[in-house]
TIFIKE-995450 format. One record per residue (C-alpha): residue in three letters; x, y, z; residue number from 1. Coordinates in nm, 2 decimals. Each point is the difference from the previous one (the first is absolute). Layout:
% TIFIKE-995450
@aa=ALA, u=X, v=Y, w=Z, i=NUM
...
//
This chain:
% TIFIKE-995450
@aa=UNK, u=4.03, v=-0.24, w=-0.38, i=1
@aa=UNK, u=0.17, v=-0.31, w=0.07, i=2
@aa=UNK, u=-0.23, v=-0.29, w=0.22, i=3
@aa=UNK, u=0.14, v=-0.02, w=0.33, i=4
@aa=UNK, u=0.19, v=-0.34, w=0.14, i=5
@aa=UNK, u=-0.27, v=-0.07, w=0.24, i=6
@aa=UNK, u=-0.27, v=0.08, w=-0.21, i=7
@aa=UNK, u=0.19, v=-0.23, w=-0.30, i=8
@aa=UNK, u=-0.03, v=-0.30, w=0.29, i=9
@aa=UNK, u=-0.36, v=0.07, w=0.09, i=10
@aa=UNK, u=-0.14, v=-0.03, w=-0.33, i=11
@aa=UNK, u=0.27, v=-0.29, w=-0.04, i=12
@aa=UNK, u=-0.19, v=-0.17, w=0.28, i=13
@aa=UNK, u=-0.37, v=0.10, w=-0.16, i=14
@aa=UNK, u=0.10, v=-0.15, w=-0.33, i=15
@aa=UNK, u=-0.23, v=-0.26, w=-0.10, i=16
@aa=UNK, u=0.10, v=-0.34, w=0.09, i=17
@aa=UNK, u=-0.34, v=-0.22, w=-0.02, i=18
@aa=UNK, u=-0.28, v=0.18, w=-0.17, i=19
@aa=UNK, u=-0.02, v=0.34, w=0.18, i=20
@aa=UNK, u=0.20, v=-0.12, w=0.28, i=21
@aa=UNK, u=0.35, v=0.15, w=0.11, i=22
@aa=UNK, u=0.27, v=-0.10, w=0.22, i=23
@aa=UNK, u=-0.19, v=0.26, w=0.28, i=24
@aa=UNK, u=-0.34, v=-0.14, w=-0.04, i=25
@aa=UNK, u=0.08, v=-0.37, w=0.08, i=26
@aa=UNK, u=0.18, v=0.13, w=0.30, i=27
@aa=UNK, u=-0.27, v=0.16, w=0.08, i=28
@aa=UNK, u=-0.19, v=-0.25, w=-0.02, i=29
@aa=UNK, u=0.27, v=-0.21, w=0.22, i=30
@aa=UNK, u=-0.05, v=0.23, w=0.26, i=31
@aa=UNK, u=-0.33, v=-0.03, w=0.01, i=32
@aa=UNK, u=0.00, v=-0.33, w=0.03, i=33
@aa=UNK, u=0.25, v=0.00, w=0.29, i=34
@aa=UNK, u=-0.22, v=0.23, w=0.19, i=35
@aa=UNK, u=-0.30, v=-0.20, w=-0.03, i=36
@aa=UNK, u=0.21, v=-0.30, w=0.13, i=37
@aa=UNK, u=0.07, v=0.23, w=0.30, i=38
@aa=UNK, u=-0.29, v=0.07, w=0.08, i=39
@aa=UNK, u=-0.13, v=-0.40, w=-0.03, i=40
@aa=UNK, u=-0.32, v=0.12, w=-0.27, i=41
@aa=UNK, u=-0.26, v=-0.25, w=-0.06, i=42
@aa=UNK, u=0.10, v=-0.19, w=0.31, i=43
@aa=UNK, u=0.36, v=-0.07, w=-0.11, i=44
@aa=UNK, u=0.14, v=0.10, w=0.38, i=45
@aa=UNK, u=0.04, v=-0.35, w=0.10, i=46
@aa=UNK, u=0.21, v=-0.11, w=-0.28, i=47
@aa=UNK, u=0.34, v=0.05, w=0.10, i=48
@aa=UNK, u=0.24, v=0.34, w=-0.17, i=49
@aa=UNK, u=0.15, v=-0.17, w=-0.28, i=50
@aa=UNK, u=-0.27, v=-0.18, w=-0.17, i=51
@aa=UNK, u=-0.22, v=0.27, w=0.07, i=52
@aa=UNK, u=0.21, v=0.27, w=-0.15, i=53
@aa=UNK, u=0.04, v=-0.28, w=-0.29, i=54
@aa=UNK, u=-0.34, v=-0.05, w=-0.03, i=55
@aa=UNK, u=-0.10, v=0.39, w=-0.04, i=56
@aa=UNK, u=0.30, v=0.09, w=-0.21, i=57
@aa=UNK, u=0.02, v=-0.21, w=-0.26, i=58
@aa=UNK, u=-0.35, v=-0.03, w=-0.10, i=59
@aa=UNK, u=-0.03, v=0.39, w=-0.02, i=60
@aa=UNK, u=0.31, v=0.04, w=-0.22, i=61
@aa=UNK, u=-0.10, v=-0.28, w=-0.25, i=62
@aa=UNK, u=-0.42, v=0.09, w=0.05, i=63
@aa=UNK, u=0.15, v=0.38, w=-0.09, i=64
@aa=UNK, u=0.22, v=-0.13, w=-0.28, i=65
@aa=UNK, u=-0.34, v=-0.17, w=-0.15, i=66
@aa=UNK, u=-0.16, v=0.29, w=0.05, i=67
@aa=UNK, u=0.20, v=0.21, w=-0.25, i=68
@aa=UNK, u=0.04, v=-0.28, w=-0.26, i=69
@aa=UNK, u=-0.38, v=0.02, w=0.04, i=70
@aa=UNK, u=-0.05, v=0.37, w=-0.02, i=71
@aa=UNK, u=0.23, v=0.05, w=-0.33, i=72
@aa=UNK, u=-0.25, v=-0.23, w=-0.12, i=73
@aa=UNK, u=-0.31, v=0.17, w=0.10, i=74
@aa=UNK, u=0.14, v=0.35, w=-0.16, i=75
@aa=UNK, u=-0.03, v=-0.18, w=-0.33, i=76
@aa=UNK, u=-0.36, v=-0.02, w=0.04, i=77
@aa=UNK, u=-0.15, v=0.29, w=-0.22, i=78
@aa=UNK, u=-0.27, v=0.06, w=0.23, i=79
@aa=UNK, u=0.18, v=-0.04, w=0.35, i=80
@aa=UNK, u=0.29, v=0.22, w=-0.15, i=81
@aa=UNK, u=-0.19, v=0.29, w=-0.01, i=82
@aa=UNK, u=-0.19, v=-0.07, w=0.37, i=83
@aa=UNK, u=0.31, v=0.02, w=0.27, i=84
@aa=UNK, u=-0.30, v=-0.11, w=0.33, i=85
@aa=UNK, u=-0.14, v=-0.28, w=-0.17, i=86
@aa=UNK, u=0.33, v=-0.11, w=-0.17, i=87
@aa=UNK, u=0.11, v=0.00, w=0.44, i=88
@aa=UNK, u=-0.31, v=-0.25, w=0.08, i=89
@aa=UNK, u=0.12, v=-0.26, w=-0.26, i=90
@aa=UNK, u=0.36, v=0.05, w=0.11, i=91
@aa=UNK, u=-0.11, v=-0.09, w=0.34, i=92
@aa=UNK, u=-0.24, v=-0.29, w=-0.07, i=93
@aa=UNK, u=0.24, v=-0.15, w=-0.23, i=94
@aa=UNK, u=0.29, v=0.00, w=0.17, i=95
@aa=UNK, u=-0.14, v=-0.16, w=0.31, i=96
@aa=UNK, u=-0.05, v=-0.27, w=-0.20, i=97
@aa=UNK, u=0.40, v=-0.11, w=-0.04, i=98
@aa=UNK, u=0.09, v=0.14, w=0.34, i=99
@aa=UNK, u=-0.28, v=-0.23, w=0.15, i=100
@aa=UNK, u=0.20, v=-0.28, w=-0.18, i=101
@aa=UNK, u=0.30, v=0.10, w=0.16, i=102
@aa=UNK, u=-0.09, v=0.11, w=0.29, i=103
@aa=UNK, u=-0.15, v=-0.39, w=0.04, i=104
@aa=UNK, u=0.31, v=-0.14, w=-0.14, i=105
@aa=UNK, u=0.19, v=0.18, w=0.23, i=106
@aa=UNK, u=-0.19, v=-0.11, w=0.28, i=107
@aa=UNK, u=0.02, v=-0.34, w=-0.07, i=108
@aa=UNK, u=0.37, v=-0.01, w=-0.04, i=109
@aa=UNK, u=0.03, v=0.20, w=0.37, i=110
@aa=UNK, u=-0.29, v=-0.18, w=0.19, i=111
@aa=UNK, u=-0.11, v=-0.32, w=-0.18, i=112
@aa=UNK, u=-0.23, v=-0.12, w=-0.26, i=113
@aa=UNK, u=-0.32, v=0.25, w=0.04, i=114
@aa=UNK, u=-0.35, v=-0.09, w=-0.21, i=115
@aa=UNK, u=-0.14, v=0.12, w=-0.29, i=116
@aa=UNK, u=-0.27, v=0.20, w=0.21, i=117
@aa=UNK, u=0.25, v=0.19, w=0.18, i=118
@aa=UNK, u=0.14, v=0.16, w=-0.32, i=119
@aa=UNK, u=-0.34, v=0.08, w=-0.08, i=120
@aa=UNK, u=-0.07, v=0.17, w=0.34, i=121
@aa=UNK, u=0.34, v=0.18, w=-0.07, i=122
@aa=UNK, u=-0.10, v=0.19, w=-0.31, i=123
@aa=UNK, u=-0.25, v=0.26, w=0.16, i=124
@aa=UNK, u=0.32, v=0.07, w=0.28, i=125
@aa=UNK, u=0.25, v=0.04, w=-0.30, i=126
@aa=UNK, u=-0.25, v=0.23, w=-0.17, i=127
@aa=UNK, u=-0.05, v=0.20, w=0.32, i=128
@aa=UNK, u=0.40, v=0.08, w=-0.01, i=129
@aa=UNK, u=0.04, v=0.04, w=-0.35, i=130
@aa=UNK, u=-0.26, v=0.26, w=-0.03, i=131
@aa=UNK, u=0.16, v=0.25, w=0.20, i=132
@aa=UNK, u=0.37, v=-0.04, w=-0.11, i=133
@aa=UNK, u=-0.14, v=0.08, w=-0.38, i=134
@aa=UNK, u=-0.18, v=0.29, w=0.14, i=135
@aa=UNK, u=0.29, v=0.14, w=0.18, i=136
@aa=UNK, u=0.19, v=-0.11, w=-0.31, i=137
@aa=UNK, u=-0.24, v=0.19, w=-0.24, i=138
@aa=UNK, u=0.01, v=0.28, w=0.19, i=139
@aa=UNK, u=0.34, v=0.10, w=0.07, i=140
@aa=UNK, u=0.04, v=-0.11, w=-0.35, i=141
@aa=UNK, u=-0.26, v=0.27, w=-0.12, i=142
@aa=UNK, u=0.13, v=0.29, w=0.26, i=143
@aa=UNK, u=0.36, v=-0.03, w=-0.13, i=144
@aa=UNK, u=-0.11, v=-0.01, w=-0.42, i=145
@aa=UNK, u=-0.24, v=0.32, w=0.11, i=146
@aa=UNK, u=0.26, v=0.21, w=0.21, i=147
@aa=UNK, u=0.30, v=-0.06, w=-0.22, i=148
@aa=UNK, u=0.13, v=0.22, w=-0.25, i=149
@aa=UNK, u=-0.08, v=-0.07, w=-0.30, i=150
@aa=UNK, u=0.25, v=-0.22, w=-0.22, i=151
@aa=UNK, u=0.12, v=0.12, w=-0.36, i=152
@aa=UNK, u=-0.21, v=-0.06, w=-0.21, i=153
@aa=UNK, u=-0.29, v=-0.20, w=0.20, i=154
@aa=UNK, u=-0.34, v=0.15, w=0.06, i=155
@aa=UNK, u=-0.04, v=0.21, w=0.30, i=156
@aa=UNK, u=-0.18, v=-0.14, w=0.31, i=157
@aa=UNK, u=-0.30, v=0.10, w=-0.12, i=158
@aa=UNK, u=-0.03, v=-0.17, w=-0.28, i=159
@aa=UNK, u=0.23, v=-0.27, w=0.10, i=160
@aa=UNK, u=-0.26, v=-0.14, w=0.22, i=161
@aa=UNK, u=-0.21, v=-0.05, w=-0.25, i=162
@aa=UNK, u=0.23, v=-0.24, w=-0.19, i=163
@aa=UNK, u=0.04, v=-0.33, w=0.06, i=164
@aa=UNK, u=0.31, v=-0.08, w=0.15, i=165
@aa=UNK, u=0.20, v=-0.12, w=-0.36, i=166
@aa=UNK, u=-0.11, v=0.37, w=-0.13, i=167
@aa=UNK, u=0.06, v=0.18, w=0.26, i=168
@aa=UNK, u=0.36, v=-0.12, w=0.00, i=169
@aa=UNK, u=0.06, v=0.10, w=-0.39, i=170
@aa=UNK, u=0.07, v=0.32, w=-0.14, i=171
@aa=UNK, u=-0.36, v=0.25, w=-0.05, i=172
@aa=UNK, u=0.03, v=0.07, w=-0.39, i=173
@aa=UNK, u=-0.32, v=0.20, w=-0.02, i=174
@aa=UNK, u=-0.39, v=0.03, w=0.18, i=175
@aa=UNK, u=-0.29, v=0.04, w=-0.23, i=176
@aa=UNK, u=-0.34, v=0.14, w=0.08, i=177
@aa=UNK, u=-0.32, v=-0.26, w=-0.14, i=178
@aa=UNK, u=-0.32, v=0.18, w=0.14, i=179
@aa=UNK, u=0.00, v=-0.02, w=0.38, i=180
@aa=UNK, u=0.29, v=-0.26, w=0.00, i=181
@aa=UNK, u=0.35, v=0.04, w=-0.06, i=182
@aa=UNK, u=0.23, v=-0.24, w=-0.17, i=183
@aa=UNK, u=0.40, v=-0.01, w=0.19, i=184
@aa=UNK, u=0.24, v=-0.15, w=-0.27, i=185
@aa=UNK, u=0.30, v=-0.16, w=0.12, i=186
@aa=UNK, u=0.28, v=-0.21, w=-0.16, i=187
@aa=UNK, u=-0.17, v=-0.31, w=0.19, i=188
@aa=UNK, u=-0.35, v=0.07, w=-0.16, i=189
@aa=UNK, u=-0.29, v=0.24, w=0.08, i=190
@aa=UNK, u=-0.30, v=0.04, w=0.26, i=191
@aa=UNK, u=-0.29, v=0.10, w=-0.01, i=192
@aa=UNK, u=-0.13, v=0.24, w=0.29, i=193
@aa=UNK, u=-0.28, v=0.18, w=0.14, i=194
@aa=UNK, u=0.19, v=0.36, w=0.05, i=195
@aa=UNK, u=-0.08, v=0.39, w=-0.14, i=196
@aa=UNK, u=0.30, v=0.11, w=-0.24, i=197
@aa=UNK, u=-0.01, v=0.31, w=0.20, i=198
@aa=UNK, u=0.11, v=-0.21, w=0.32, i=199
@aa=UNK, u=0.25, v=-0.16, w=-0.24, i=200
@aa=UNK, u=0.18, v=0.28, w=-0.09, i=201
@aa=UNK, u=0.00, v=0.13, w=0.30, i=202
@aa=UNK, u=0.21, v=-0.31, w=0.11, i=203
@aa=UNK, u=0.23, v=0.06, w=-0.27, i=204
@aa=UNK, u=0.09, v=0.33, w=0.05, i=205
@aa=UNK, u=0.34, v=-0.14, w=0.12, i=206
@aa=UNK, u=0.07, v=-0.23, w=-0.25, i=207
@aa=UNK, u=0.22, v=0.08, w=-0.35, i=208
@aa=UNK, u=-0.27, v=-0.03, w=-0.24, i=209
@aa=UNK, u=-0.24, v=0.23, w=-0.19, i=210
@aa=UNK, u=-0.33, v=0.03, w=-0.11, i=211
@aa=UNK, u=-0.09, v=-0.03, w=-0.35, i=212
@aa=UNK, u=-0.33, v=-0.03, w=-0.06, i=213
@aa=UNK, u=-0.37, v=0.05, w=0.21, i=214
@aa=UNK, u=0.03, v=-0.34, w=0.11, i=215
@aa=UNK, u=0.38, v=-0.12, w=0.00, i=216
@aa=UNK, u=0.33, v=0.07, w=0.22, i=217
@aa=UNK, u=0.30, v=-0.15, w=-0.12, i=218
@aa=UNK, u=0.32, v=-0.06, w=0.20, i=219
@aa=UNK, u=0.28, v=0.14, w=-0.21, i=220
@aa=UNK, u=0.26, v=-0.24, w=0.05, i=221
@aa=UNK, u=-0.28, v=-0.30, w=-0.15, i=222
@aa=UNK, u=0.02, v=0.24, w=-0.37, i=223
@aa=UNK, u=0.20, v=-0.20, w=-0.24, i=224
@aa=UNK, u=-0.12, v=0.16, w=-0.33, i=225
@aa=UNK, u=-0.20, v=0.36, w=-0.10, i=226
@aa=UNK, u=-0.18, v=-0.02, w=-0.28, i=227
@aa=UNK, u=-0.18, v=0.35, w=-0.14, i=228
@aa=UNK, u=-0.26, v=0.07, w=-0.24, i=229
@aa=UNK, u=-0.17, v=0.36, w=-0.06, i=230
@aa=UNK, u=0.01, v=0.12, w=0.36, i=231
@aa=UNK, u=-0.09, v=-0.31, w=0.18, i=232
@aa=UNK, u=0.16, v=-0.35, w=0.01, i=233
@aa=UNK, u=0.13, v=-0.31, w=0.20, i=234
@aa=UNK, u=0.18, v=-0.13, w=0.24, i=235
@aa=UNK, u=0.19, v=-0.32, w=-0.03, i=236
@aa=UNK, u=0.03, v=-0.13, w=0.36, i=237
@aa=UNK, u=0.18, v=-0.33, w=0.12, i=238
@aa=UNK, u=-0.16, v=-0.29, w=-0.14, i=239
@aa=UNK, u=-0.14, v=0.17, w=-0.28, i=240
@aa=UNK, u=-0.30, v=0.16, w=0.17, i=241
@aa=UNK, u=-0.12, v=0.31, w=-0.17, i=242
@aa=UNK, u=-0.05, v=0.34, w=0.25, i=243
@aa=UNK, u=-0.18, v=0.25, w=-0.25, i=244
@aa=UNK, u=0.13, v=0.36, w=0.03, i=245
@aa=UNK, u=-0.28, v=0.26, w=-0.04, i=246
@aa=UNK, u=-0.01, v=0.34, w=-0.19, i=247
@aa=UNK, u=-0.02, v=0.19, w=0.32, i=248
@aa=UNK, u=0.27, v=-0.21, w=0.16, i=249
@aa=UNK, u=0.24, v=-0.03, w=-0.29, i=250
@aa=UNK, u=0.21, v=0.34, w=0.03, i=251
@aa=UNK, u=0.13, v=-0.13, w=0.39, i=252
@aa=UNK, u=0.04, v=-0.33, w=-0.09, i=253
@aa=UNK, u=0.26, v=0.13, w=-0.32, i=254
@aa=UNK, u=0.18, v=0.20, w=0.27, i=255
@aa=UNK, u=0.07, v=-0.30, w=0.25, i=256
@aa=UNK, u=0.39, v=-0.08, w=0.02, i=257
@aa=UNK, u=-0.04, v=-0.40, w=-0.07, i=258
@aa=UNK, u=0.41, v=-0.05, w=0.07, i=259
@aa=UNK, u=0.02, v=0.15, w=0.33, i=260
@aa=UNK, u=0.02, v=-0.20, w=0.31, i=261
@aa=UNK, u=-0.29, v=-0.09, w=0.22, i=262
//
């Protein structure tokens, strides 16, 4: 099924621009601005319209546009990767820190040279709203990835969340059980989880893939290469990673149409 127009323009509009951020996000974050210029927050009422609505507007968009420069960065960090809550804290701390700069600059450009001890009394205000437009971010962000369908190829929700966000986006090639943990391998690397195979399995149960072996799943579309040896053998997967087949799994896994259509 074709993607519909307005759907086309939507994800058009979501497309990343800077960092994480799409077209709809720094509006968002415009109009958030210009209702807390309406409003006067922080005392802002007796400034007059325009360089209140200045003052609010432009330092959110920029502050935002920091913030997911700053939070691409962040995801690179193996161990906040894999920790989405923590991963939010430094997002917020951090990015107070440039939109405190610009907020100040702004200021001073609008109402007139301001000291160095006003910027400083700024940052615990800019960290007050930056806190809760990541949260609301984060969680709309989480609702949508859980409640939509499931992309061809990618892991289902419920392993998806489990990924950081460079996995999650690539193509599931296989899941592997290691003792109470379970390894997800994607084209953009592996994690390492704390999850039952059992529960994983059960997550896959839509997904075009097959088991093929106590401990492995393997999407069919990620098999490049069959190799067989006396009633067991290997799969060659994307990348080169190795999916062993099992005796007891073997006879299904010769039966699977590999050139049919997902």
């Amino acid at each position: 099924m074709k993607e519909s127009a307005p759907s086309s323009a939507i994800a058009s509009l979501r497309r990343p621009l800077i960092g994480h951020l799409g077209l709809v996000e720094l509006l968002i974050l415009a109009l958030i601005g210009g209702f807390l210029a309406s409003i006067g927050a922080f005392d802002t009422d007796t400034v007059d319209a325009p360089r209140r609505f200045a003052y609010w507007i432009f330092p959110l968009v920029a502050g935002g546009a920091c913030g997911g420069l700053i939070e691409q960065w962040l995801e690179s960090r193996p161990w906040l990767a894999r920790r989405p809550w923590p991963r939010a804290a430094a997002l917020t701390l951090l990015m107070a820190v440039p939109a405190t700069v610009i907020v100040s600059g702004t200021a001073v450009v609008l109402f007139g040279a301001r000291s160095l001890g006003h910027a400083l009394c700024l940052y615990p205000q800019v960290v007050l709203i930056c806190a809760p437009l990541v949260a609301i971010a984060w969680l709309s962000r989480r609702e949508v990835f859980l409640q939509a369908s499931p992309s061809p190829g990618l892991a289902p929700p419920g392993l998806r969340e489990k990924l950081p966000p460079r996995q999650a986006r690539a193509r599931l090639l296989a899941v592997e059980a290691e003792d109470h943990y379970l390894r997800i391998h994607t084209e953009a690397g592996d994690t390492l989880t704390l999850m039952r195979f059992a529960d994983a399995l059960k997550a896959l149960e839509g997904m075009d893939g097959v088991r093929t072996h106590r401990s492995w799943w393997v999407a069919r579309s990620a098999v490049e290469e069959a190799r067989w040896r006396r009633g067991r053998g290997d799969l060659v997967l994307a990348g080169g990673l190795l999916a062993p087949v099992s005796r007891a799994y073997a006879a299904s896994v010769r039966t699977l149409d590999w050139a049919r259509e997902a």
